[in-house]
Steps between C-alpha positions, in 0.01 A plus 500: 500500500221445731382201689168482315618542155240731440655790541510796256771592275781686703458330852800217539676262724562717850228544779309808611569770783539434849148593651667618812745745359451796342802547294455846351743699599511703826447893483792685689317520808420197614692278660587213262307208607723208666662246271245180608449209296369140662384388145798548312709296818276256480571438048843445569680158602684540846846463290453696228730816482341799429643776259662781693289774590663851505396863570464640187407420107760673414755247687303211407522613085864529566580131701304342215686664202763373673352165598345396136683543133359638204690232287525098531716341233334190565198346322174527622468259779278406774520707909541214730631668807202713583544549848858650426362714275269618681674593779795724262215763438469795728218667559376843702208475761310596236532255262484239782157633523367537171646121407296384819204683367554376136475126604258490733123310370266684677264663287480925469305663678110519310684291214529092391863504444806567681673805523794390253225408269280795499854696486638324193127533324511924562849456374413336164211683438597862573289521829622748799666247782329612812755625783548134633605371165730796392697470815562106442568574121710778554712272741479257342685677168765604764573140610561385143882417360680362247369068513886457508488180253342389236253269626171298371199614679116378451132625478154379404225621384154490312477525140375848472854640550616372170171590361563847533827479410347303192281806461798787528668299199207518290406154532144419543382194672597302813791383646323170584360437187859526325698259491873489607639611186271759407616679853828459397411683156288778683735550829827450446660818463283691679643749753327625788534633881324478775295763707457295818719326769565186294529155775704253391621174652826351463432198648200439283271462826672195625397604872202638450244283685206612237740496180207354307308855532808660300628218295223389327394797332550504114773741418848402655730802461861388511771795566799543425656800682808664475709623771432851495102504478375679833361230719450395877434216703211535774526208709197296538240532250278277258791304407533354797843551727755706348322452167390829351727764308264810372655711247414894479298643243686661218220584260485685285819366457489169308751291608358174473532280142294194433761267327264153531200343536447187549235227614555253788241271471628287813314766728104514520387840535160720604321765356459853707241487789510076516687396862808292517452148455216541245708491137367552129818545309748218377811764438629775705667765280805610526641872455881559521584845567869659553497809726761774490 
Protein backbone atom coordinates (compact mmCIF):
# COMPACT_ATOMS: atom_id res chain seq x y z
CA UNK A 1 0.00 0.00 0.00
CA UNK A 2 1.12 3.43 -0.59
CA UNK A 3 0.98 6.54 1.46
CA UNK A 4 -1.32 8.35 -0.97
CA UNK A 5 -3.79 5.70 -1.59
CA UNK A 6 -3.65 6.39 -5.04
CA UNK A 7 -1.55 4.07 -6.13
CA UNK A 8 -2.09 1.56 -8.97
CA UNK A 9 -3.00 -1.95 -8.69
CA UNK A 10 0.20 -4.04 -7.75
CA UNK A 11 2.24 -1.37 -5.71
CA UNK A 12 1.73 -2.23 -1.68
CA UNK A 13 2.77 -1.51 1.80
CA UNK A 14 6.93 -1.39 1.62
CA UNK A 15 8.97 1.76 0.48
CA UNK A 16 11.07 2.34 -2.62
CA UNK A 17 14.95 1.86 -3.35
CA UNK A 18 17.63 3.42 -1.58
CA UNK A 19 18.67 6.39 -3.95
CA UNK A 20 22.22 5.98 -2.88
CA UNK A 21 22.75 2.35 -3.63
CA UNK A 22 22.80 0.68 -6.58
CA UNK A 23 21.90 -2.79 -5.71
CA UNK A 24 22.29 -4.67 -8.99
CA UNK A 25 24.60 -6.99 -8.69
CA UNK A 26 28.39 -6.54 -9.15
CA UNK A 27 30.12 -7.97 -12.42
CA UNK A 28 33.20 -10.22 -11.45
CA UNK A 29 35.54 -7.51 -11.79
CA UNK A 30 34.82 -5.01 -9.70
CA UNK A 31 35.44 -4.77 -6.43
CA UNK A 32 32.17 -5.22 -4.48
CA UNK A 33 31.22 -1.93 -3.19
CA UNK A 34 31.60 -1.59 0.81
CA UNK A 35 28.71 -2.72 2.99
CA UNK A 36 27.51 1.18 4.13
CA UNK A 37 24.23 1.97 5.36
CA UNK A 38 23.54 5.33 7.70
CA UNK A 39 19.75 5.14 6.78
CA UNK A 40 19.00 1.78 7.67
CA UNK A 41 21.07 2.52 11.39
CA UNK A 42 19.23 5.25 11.77
CA UNK A 43 15.26 2.96 11.31
CA UNK A 44 16.24 0.87 14.00
CA UNK A 45 15.74 1.49 17.92
CA UNK A 46 19.21 1.44 19.77
CA UNK A 47 17.95 -2.01 21.51
CA UNK A 48 16.54 -3.74 18.97
CA UNK A 49 18.42 -7.03 17.97
CA UNK A 50 19.01 -7.47 14.59
CA UNK A 51 18.65 -10.91 12.70
CA UNK A 52 22.01 -12.56 12.18
CA UNK A 53 23.72 -11.76 9.15
CA UNK A 54 25.85 -14.57 7.56
CA UNK A 55 28.05 -15.10 4.47
CA UNK A 56 26.05 -16.86 2.28
CA UNK A 57 22.15 -17.55 1.13
CA UNK A 58 22.81 -20.72 1.18
CA UNK A 59 23.62 -20.70 5.15
CA UNK A 60 20.99 -18.30 5.81
CA UNK A 61 18.11 -20.84 3.87
CA UNK A 62 19.52 -23.49 6.06
CA UNK A 63 19.53 -21.53 9.86
CA UNK A 64 15.95 -20.59 8.99
CA UNK A 65 14.63 -24.10 8.03
CA UNK A 66 15.96 -24.77 11.07
CA UNK A 67 14.82 -21.68 12.94
CA UNK A 68 10.92 -21.66 11.68
CA UNK A 69 8.41 -24.91 11.38
CA UNK A 70 6.33 -25.77 8.63
CA UNK A 71 3.57 -26.99 11.12
CA UNK A 72 1.86 -25.22 14.33
CA UNK A 73 -0.76 -27.37 16.02
CA UNK A 74 -2.10 -24.41 17.49
CA UNK A 75 -4.96 -22.18 16.27
CA UNK A 76 -4.44 -19.24 14.46
CA UNK A 77 -3.37 -16.65 16.88
CA UNK A 78 -1.96 -13.29 17.04
CA UNK A 79 2.56 -12.54 16.86
CA UNK A 80 3.14 -10.53 19.89
CA UNK A 81 6.83 -10.91 20.37
CA UNK A 82 8.01 -9.21 17.24
CA UNK A 83 11.27 -8.21 18.18
CA UNK A 84 12.11 -11.98 19.02
CA UNK A 85 11.01 -12.89 15.93
CA UNK A 86 12.67 -10.82 14.20
CA UNK A 87 15.84 -11.33 15.40
CA UNK A 88 15.54 -15.69 14.83
CA UNK A 89 15.77 -14.95 10.97
CA UNK A 90 19.11 -15.03 9.29
CA UNK A 91 19.89 -13.34 6.52
CA UNK A 92 23.06 -13.03 3.84
CA UNK A 93 24.56 -9.48 3.03
CA UNK A 94 22.45 -9.64 0.39
CA UNK A 95 19.28 -9.86 1.68
CA UNK A 96 20.31 -7.28 4.36
CA UNK A 97 20.50 -5.13 1.36
CA UNK A 98 17.64 -5.76 -0.69
CA UNK A 99 15.25 -5.59 2.71
CA UNK A 100 16.95 -2.06 3.28
CA UNK A 101 16.17 -1.20 -0.26
CA UNK A 102 12.58 -2.69 -0.10
CA UNK A 103 11.53 -0.34 2.82
CA UNK A 104 12.98 2.62 2.12
CA UNK A 105 10.18 5.80 0.86
CA UNK A 106 12.13 7.56 -1.40
CA UNK A 107 10.69 7.69 -4.66
CA UNK A 108 12.52 5.79 -8.01
CA UNK A 109 14.45 7.36 -9.87
CA UNK A 110 12.18 9.43 -12.93
CA UNK A 111 9.09 7.66 -11.12
CA UNK A 112 6.18 8.79 -8.26
CA UNK A 113 6.45 5.73 -6.26
CA UNK A 114 8.91 3.87 -4.36
CA UNK A 115 10.97 1.27 -5.50
CA UNK A 116 8.92 -1.61 -3.64
CA UNK A 117 5.97 -0.11 -5.32
CA UNK A 118 7.01 0.25 -8.83
CA UNK A 119 8.57 -3.43 -8.18
CA UNK A 120 5.37 -5.08 -6.95
CA UNK A 121 3.32 -3.14 -9.98
CA UNK A 122 6.00 -4.86 -12.86
CA UNK A 123 5.40 -7.92 -10.79
CA UNK A 124 1.57 -8.02 -11.11
CA UNK A 125 1.40 -6.89 -14.40
CA UNK A 126 4.02 -8.95 -16.26
CA UNK A 127 6.48 -5.94 -16.72
CA UNK A 128 10.49 -6.65 -16.91
CA UNK A 129 11.92 -5.53 -13.21
CA UNK A 130 14.77 -3.31 -14.14
CA UNK A 131 18.29 -4.57 -12.67
CA UNK A 132 17.66 -2.70 -9.29
CA UNK A 133 14.40 -4.42 -8.70
CA UNK A 134 15.43 -8.02 -9.81
CA UNK A 135 18.32 -7.98 -7.46
CA UNK A 136 15.97 -6.95 -4.35
CA UNK A 137 13.29 -9.51 -5.61
CA UNK A 138 15.56 -12.14 -6.23
CA UNK A 139 16.86 -11.66 -2.54
CA UNK A 140 14.27 -11.12 -1.35
CA UNK A 141 12.72 -14.83 -2.53
CA UNK A 142 15.99 -16.15 -0.90
CA UNK A 143 15.26 -14.60 2.52
CA UNK A 144 11.79 -16.16 2.68
CA UNK A 145 10.95 -19.35 5.19
CA UNK A 146 8.48 -21.26 6.54
CA UNK A 147 6.16 -18.24 8.98
CA UNK A 148 6.78 -20.98 11.65
CA UNK A 149 3.07 -20.56 13.20
CA UNK A 150 -0.02 -20.02 12.28
CA UNK A 151 -0.61 -16.51 12.87
CA UNK A 152 -3.36 -13.64 11.99
CA UNK A 153 -1.87 -11.03 9.85
CA UNK A 154 -3.65 -7.75 8.28
CA UNK A 155 -3.93 -5.57 5.06
CA UNK A 156 -6.03 -2.78 3.58
CA UNK A 157 -6.94 -1.73 0.67
CA UNK A 158 -9.26 0.14 -1.90
CA UNK A 159 -12.21 -1.41 -3.30
CA UNK A 160 -10.95 -2.15 -6.71
CA UNK A 161 -9.13 -5.28 -5.45
CA UNK A 162 -12.32 -7.08 -4.79
CA UNK A 163 -13.69 -5.58 -7.86
CA UNK A 164 -11.55 -7.48 -9.94
CA UNK A 165 -11.77 -10.31 -8.07
CA UNK A 166 -15.64 -9.62 -8.46
CA UNK A 167 -14.88 -9.50 -12.16
CA UNK A 168 -12.62 -12.96 -12.39
CA UNK A 169 -15.83 -14.70 -10.79
CA UNK A 170 -18.08 -13.46 -13.32
CA UNK A 171 -19.73 -11.03 -11.24
CA UNK A 172 -20.47 -7.73 -12.66
CA UNK A 173 -20.80 -4.67 -10.62
CA UNK A 174 -18.96 -3.11 -7.64
CA UNK A 175 -17.75 -4.18 -4.57
CA UNK A 176 -19.04 -0.94 -2.96
CA UNK A 177 -22.27 -0.99 -4.27
CA UNK A 178 -22.90 -4.66 -2.81
CA UNK A 179 -23.80 -5.14 0.14
CA UNK A 180 -22.22 -7.48 2.80
CA UNK A 181 -24.03 -10.46 1.89
CA UNK A 182 -23.97 -10.29 -1.69
CA UNK A 183 -19.87 -10.40 -1.26
CA UNK A 184 -20.30 -13.21 0.73
CA UNK A 185 -22.46 -14.89 -2.19
CA UNK A 186 -19.93 -13.69 -4.98
CA UNK A 187 -16.45 -14.26 -2.95
CA UNK A 188 -16.51 -16.79 -0.76
CA UNK A 189 -14.91 -19.63 -2.25
CA UNK A 190 -12.87 -18.01 -4.44
CA UNK A 191 -9.21 -19.10 -4.66
CA UNK A 192 -6.50 -17.04 -5.77
CA UNK A 193 -2.55 -16.19 -5.42
CA UNK A 194 -0.70 -13.50 -5.49
CA UNK A 195 1.96 -12.18 -8.07
CA UNK A 196 3.53 -9.49 -5.86
CA UNK A 197 5.35 -9.19 -2.45
CA UNK A 198 2.17 -9.20 -0.35
CA UNK A 199 2.82 -6.62 3.19
CA UNK A 200 1.06 -7.58 5.92
CA UNK A 201 0.95 -6.35 9.51
CA UNK A 202 0.53 -8.36 12.48
CA UNK A 203 0.13 -5.81 14.73
CA UNK A 204 -2.59 -4.20 12.72
CA UNK A 205 -0.50 -0.80 12.59
CA UNK A 206 -0.64 -0.18 16.26
CA UNK A 207 2.82 1.81 15.97
CA UNK A 208 2.50 3.27 12.99
CA UNK A 209 2.47 7.05 13.60
CA UNK A 210 0.24 7.63 10.21
CA UNK A 211 -2.01 4.36 10.74
CA UNK A 212 -4.94 6.41 9.47
CA UNK A 213 -3.27 6.43 5.78
CA UNK A 214 -3.54 2.44 5.87
CA UNK A 215 -6.43 1.81 8.11
CA UNK A 216 -8.99 3.66 6.74
CA UNK A 217 -9.13 2.39 3.41
CA UNK A 218 -12.26 0.25 2.53
CA UNK A 219 -11.21 -3.32 2.16
CA UNK A 220 -9.70 -4.86 5.46
CA UNK A 221 -8.07 -8.17 4.50
CA UNK A 222 -7.82 -10.40 7.54
CA UNK A 223 -5.25 -13.53 7.20
CA UNK A 224 -5.09 -16.36 8.48
CA UNK A 225 -1.73 -18.10 7.74
CA UNK A 226 -0.52 -21.33 8.33
CA UNK A 227 2.80 -22.27 9.49
CA UNK A 228 4.38 -23.36 6.47
CA UNK A 229 3.43 -20.40 3.97
CA UNK A 230 6.89 -18.76 2.88
CA UNK A 231 7.10 -15.48 4.69
CA UNK A 232 9.66 -12.93 6.28
CA UNK A 233 9.81 -10.23 8.58
CA UNK A 234 11.72 -6.93 7.39
CA UNK A 235 12.07 -4.87 10.32
CA UNK A 236 10.77 -1.44 10.12
CA UNK A 237 8.31 -0.70 7.56
CA UNK A 238 4.72 0.93 7.14
CA UNK A 239 3.53 -0.85 10.07
CA UNK A 240 5.35 0.89 12.23
CA UNK A 241 8.20 -0.97 14.60
CA UNK A 242 8.46 -4.54 14.18
CA UNK A 243 5.06 -4.46 12.47
CA UNK A 244 5.24 -5.76 8.92
CA UNK A 245 5.39 -9.56 7.78
CA UNK A 246 5.40 -9.72 3.68
CA UNK A 247 4.63 -13.00 2.31
CA UNK A 248 6.26 -14.21 -1.18
CA UNK A 249 4.42 -14.45 -4.22
CA UNK A 250 3.22 -17.88 -5.13
CA UNK A 251 1.06 -17.17 -8.16
CA UNK A 252 0.16 -18.86 -10.26
CA UNK A 253 -0.25 -20.91 -7.46
CA UNK A 254 -3.55 -20.19 -5.66
CA UNK A 255 -3.20 -20.70 -2.28
CA UNK A 256 -5.34 -18.25 -0.81
CA UNK A 257 -9.39 -19.12 -0.05
CA UNK A 258 -11.90 -16.45 0.75
CA UNK A 259 -14.01 -18.19 3.53
CA UNK A 260 -15.95 -14.66 4.76
CA UNK A 261 -17.02 -11.48 4.22
CA UNK A 262 -18.29 -9.44 6.35
CA UNK A 263 -19.22 -5.65 7.09
CA UNK A 264 -17.93 -3.67 10.11
CA UNK A 265 -19.83 -0.76 10.15
CA UNK A 266 -18.01 0.62 13.43
CA UNK A 267 -15.12 1.88 11.02
CA UNK A 268 -15.66 4.95 8.57
CA UNK A 269 -13.88 4.45 5.49
CA UNK A 270 -12.58 6.55 2.11
CA UNK A 271 -12.81 6.08 -1.35
CA UNK A 272 -9.38 5.73 -3.59
CA UNK A 273 -7.52 9.09 -4.21
CA UNK A 274 -9.49 11.00 -0.97
CA UNK A 275 -6.59 11.65 2.01
CA UNK A 276 -6.89 10.29 5.46
CA UNK A 277 -9.13 12.05 7.63
CA UNK A 278 -11.63 12.91 4.85
CA UNK A 279 -14.33 9.72 5.10
CA UNK A 280 -17.44 8.84 2.80
CA UNK A 281 -18.21 5.32 3.83
CA UNK A 282 -20.17 4.13 7.04
CA UNK A 283 -18.75 0.26 6.79
CA UNK A 284 -15.39 -1.05 6.16
CA UNK A 285 -15.59 -4.53 4.56
CA UNK A 286 -14.21 -7.26 5.67
CA UNK A 287 -12.45 -10.22 3.65
CA UNK A 288 -11.22 -13.33 5.58
CA UNK A 289 -8.77 -15.23 3.74
CA UNK A 290 -6.80 -18.57 4.96
CA UNK A 291 -3.34 -18.92 3.33
CA UNK A 292 -1.55 -22.21 2.86
Amino acid sequence: MSASGGAPAGRGIGGGGLGSFNLAPQQQNQPAAPVVAPQAAAQQPDNQQQPNVVPTAQQAQSLNNQAFSATDNSPYHNLYNGQQYYAKQNLSIDQRLAVMNYLSDAKESGTMYSMSQNMNHAMATGQKLTANQQFVHDNLMGAMHNIGYNVNLTRYDHSDVLDSMLAARGVHGTASGMTAAQLKTALVGHTYGENRFLSTSYNDFKNASNADTFTTREVRFEYKVKANVQAMMPGNGPGGRLGEVVLAPTSPQKNMRIVDVKDDKSRRTRSKGMSPGIYNNNRQIVVVVEVG
